[in-house]
One Martini backbone bead per residue (centre of mass of N, CA, C, O) as a GRO file, in nm:
protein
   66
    1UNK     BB    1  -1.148   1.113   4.342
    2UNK     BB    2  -0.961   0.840   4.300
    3UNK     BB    3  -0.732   0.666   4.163
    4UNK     BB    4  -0.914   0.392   4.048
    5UNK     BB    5  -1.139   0.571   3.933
    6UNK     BB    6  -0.942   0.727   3.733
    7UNK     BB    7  -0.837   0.434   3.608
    8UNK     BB    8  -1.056   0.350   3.524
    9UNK     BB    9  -1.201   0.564   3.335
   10UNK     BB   10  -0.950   0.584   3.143
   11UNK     BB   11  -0.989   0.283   3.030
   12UNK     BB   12  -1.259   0.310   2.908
   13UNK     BB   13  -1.174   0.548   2.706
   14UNK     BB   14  -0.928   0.384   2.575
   15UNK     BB   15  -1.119   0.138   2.473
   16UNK     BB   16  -1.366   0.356   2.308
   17UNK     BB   17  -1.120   0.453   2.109
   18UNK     BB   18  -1.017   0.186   1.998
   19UNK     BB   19  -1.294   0.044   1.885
   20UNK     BB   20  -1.348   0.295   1.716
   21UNK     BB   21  -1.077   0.279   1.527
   22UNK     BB   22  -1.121   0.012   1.431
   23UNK     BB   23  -1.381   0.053   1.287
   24UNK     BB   24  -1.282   0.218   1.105
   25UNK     BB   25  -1.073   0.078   0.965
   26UNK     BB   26  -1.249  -0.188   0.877
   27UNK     BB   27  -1.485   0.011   0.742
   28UNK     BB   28  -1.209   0.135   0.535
   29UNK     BB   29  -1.024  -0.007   0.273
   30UNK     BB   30  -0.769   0.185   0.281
   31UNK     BB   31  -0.708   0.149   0.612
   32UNK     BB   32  -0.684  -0.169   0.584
   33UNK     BB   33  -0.461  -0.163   0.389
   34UNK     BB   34  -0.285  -0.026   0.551
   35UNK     BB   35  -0.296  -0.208   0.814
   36UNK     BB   36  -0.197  -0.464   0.627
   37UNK     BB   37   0.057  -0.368   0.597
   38UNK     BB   38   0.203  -0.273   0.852
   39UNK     BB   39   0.197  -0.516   0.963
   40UNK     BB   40   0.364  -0.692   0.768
   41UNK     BB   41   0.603  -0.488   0.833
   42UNK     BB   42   0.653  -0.562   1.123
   43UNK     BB   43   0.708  -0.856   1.097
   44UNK     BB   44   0.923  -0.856   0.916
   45UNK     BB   45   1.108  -0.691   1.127
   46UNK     BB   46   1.079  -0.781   1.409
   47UNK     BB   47   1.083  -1.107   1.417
   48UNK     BB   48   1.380  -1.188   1.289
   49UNK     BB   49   1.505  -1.027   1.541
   50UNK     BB   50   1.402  -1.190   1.773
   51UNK     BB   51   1.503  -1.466   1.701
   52UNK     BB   52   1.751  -1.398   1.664
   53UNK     BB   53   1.851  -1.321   1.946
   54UNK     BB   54   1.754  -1.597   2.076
   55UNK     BB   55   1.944  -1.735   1.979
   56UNK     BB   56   2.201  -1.572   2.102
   57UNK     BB   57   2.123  -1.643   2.390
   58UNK     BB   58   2.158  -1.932   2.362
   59UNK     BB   59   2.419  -1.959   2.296
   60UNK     BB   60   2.531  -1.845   2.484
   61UNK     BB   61   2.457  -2.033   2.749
   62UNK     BB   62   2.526  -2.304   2.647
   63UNK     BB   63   2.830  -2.258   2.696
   64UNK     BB   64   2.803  -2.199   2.995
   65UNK     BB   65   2.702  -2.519   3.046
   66UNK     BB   66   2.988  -2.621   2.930
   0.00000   0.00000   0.00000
């Protein structure tokens, strides 16, 4: 087996393995109400940092330009 082919064969696997969790996820209310919690804690934390940042590194650069 090649390189090529064990790394289609894994992606496979894993696109077949995400695909059904996602089934099971979606169609079992209690996992759907987590995983729609879950994803709201992650934008309420991570994207406000991402924004500050993105923001801070904007500061630097127009100092440097100015």
């Amino acid at each position: 087996m090649t390189s090529a082919t064990a790394r289609t064969i894994a992606n496979v696997v894993m696109v077949s393995a995400g695909a059904a969790a996602a089934y099971v996820v979606l169609t079992t209310p209690p996992l759907r109400r987590l995983a729609l919690r879950a994803s709201q804690a992650w934008l309420g934390a991570s994207l406000p940092i991402f924004l500050a940042n993105e923001v801070r590194k904007a500061w630097v650069e127009s100092a440097r330009a100015g």
